[in-house]
N, C-alpha and C positions, 0 to 999 in steps of 0.2 A: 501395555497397549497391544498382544495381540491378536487383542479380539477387533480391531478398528480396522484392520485391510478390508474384513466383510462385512463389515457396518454400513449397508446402503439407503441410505435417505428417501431415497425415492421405489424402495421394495414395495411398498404396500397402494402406489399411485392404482387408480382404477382403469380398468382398459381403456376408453374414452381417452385418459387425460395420456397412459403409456402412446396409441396409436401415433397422438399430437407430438407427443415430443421424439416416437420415430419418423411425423412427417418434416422433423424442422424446426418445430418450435425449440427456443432457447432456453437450454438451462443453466439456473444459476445456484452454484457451488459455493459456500463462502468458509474461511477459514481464517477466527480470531482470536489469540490467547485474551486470558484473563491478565491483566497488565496494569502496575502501577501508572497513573497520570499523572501525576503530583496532585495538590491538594485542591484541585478545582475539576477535575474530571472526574469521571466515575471508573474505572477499572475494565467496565466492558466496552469503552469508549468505541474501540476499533469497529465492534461488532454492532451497535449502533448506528453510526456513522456509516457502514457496509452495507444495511442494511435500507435503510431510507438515501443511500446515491443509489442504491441497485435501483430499488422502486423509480428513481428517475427515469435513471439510464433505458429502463424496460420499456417506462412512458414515451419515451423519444425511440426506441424504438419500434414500438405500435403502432406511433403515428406514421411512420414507413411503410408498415405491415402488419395493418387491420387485422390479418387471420390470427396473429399471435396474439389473440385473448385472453390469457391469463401466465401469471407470473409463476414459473415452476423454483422453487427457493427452498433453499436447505441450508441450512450453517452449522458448522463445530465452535466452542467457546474454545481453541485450540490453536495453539501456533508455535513458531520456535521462538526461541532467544528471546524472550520479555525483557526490558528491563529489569534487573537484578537490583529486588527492593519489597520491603513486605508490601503485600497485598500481590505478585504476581506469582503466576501458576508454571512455572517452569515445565517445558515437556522437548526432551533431547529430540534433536536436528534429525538422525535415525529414525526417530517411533514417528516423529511427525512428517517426514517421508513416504513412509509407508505408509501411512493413514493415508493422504493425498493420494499415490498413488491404487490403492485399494476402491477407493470411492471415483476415482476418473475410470478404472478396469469397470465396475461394477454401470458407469454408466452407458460405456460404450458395449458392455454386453446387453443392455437393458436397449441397444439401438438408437440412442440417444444422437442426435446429426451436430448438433449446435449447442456449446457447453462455454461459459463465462467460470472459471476460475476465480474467485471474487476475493478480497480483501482490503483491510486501509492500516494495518502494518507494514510498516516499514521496513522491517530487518532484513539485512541482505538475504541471509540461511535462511528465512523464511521465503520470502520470494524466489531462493532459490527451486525450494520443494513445491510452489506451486508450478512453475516453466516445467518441473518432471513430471508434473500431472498433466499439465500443455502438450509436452512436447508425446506423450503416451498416446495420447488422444490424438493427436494430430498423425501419428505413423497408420493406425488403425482406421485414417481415413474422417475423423472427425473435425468440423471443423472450431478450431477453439482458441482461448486466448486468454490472460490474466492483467487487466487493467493496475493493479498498482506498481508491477515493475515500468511499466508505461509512464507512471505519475510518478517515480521515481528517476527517472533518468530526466524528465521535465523541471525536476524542480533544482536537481542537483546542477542542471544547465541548462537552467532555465530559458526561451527564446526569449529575443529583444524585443520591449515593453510589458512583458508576463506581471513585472513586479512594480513599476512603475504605477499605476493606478491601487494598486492593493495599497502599498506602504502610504499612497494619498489620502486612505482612508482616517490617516491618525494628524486630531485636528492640532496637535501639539509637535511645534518643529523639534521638542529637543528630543523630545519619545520616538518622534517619527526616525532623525537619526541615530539613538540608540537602537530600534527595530532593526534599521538597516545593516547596521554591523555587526548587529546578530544574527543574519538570516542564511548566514553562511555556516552556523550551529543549528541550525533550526531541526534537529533532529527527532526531538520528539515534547507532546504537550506543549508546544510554545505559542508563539504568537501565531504561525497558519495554523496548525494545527485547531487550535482555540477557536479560530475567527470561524473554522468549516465546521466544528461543532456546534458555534453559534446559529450557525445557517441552516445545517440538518434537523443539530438535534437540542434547542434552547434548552427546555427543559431537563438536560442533564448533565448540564452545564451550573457551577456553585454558582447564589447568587454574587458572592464577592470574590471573583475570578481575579478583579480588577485591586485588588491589594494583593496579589500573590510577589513577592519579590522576584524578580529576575533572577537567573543562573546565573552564577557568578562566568566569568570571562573567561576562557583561555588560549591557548595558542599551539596552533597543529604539533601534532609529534614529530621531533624533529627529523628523524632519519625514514620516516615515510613522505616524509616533505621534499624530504634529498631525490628520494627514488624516486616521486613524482616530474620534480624537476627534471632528471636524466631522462624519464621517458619521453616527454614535453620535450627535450632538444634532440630525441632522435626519432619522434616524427608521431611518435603513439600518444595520440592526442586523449584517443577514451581511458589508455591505461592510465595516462595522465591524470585524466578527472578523478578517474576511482579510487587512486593515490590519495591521491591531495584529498578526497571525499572523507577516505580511514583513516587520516591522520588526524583531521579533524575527530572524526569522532572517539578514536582511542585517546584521544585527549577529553572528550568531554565527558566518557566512562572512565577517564582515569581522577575525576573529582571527588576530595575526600573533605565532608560528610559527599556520597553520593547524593542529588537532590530529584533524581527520578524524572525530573523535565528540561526542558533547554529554553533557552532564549526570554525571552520578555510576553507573557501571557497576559498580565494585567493590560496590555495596550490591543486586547483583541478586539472585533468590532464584527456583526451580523454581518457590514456593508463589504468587506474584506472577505468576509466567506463566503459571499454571495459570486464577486466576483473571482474568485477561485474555482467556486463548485461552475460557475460557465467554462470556464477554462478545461477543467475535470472531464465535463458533457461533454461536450466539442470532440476532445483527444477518444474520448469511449465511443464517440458514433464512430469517426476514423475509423478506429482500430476495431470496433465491429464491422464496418462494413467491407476491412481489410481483410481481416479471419472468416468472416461468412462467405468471402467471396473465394478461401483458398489463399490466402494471400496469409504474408506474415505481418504484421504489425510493426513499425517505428518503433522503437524505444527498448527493444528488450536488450538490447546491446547492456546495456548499464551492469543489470547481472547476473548476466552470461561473461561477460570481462572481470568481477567481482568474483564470480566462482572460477575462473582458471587461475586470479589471483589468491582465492584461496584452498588452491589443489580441491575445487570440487566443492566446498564446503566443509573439507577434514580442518579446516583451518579459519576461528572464527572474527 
């Protein structure tokens, strides 16, 4: 990969559209590995799905400000840590660091003012190397921000009623309580996942989603569970989360056969993605109109606490 620090997307824009996006207009950066979904998504899901919320997100922002008339957009099929399973494209934490940071240098030399960092993986070392493209950007004076460490930290702790209404969506009590107590695994391809691909992007979505068996169940790793708790009675509440966050999930990477998705998908529903993705909008005006204005955005605590827990990201 070390031709990707100087791979800039946006080289060849025309003076017109360059002057624009040194007056302010917003650019958007997106970055998605190729990624097993289990047997009902398509593999570029992330980048999909990143794709048609940007276009939202952009819409809701125009109608703010009229002048920012067209969508400056760029993406990599690129990301860290895929799920580990045929059909993903693995690319180490390292090379996809420097790609991020290569393409945020490249845009604030190019005068760039207003830069969205974009993505809808989840992985921590991924969202780590985006906040290093953030945080690049942001010393140089630009004003910028990566919405899915945002939707991460939301969903991991989630506020009171977030889920309430979604899980309403499922007209089967017994499903609707199996959903529930799996939403604390909801890690990847499940049932949100599913419902906000329903809502984005139908069409790339299998038509029989809704036979996929669930993931099989299990139960946090015990001595991250411990360390959880010890932080939790000595006051470190986020360390706490991000604890208890890992153990769950090195437990649900620790499933053999591995099954590439979490939770209960067959119960996903348009109506559940719909009211997500308002959820989603809502948090991206926020935290746009926090980062345009100078300001830092809510949510990135999650991992920024994730990366001192994992020396940085040397530790995955």
């Amino acid at each position: 990969m070390e031709d990707f620090p100087s791979r800039n997307p946006f080289a060849l824009l025309d003076g017109p559209r360059r002057a624009r996006l040194s007056a302010g207009l917003p650019v958007f950066v997106s970055f998605n590995p190729v990624e097993y979904h289990g047997p009902h998504l398509t593999a570029r899901n992330d980048g999909l799905v990143a794709r048609r919320m940007g276009e939202a997100f952009f819409a809701a922002l125009r109608a703010r400000e009229p002048a920012w008339d067209e969508l400056l957009w760029a993406e990599f099929d690129l990301g860290a840590d895929p799920v580990v399973h045929e059909g993903s494209v693995p690319v180490s934490f390292d090379d996809f660091r420097r790609l991020v940071l290569g393409v945020c240098r490249e845009l604030a030399g190019m005068g760039a003012r207003r830069v969205v960092v974009h993505s809808f993986h989840g992985a921590p070392r991924h969202n780590l190397a985006l906040l290093a493209g953030v945080d690049q950007l942001r010393e140089v004076g630009v004003r910028a921000f990566s919405p899915m460490p945002l939707l991460l930290a939301g969903m991991i702790d989630p506020p009171d009623g977030l889920l309430e209404p979604v899980l309403a969506t499922i007209e089967d009590e017994a499903v609707r309580r199996e959903v529930e107590a799996y939403v604390p695994y909801e890690f990847h391809a499940g049932f949100l996942e599913t419902s906000v691909a329903l809502h984005y992007v139908p069409e790339a979505v299998a038509d029989d989603f809704d036979r996929v068996a669930p993931c099989p169940r299990v139960e946090p790793e015990p001595a991250r569970m411990a360390a959880a708790g010890l932080a939790r009675r000595l006051g470190r509440t986020r360390e706490a989360i991000a604890l208890a966050a890992s153990a769950r999930a090195a437990s649900w990477f620790g499933l053999r056969p591995f099954p590439g998705y979490a939770g209960v998908p067959a119960a996903a529903n348009a109506r559940a993605g719909a009211l997500l993705a308002q959820h989603i909008e809502r948090g991206f005006l926020d935290a746009a109109g926090a980062a345009f204005d100078g300001r830092v955005p809510d949510g990135e605590w999650l991992v920024r606490t994730a990366a001192r827990l994992s020396l940085g990201g040397r530790l995955s």
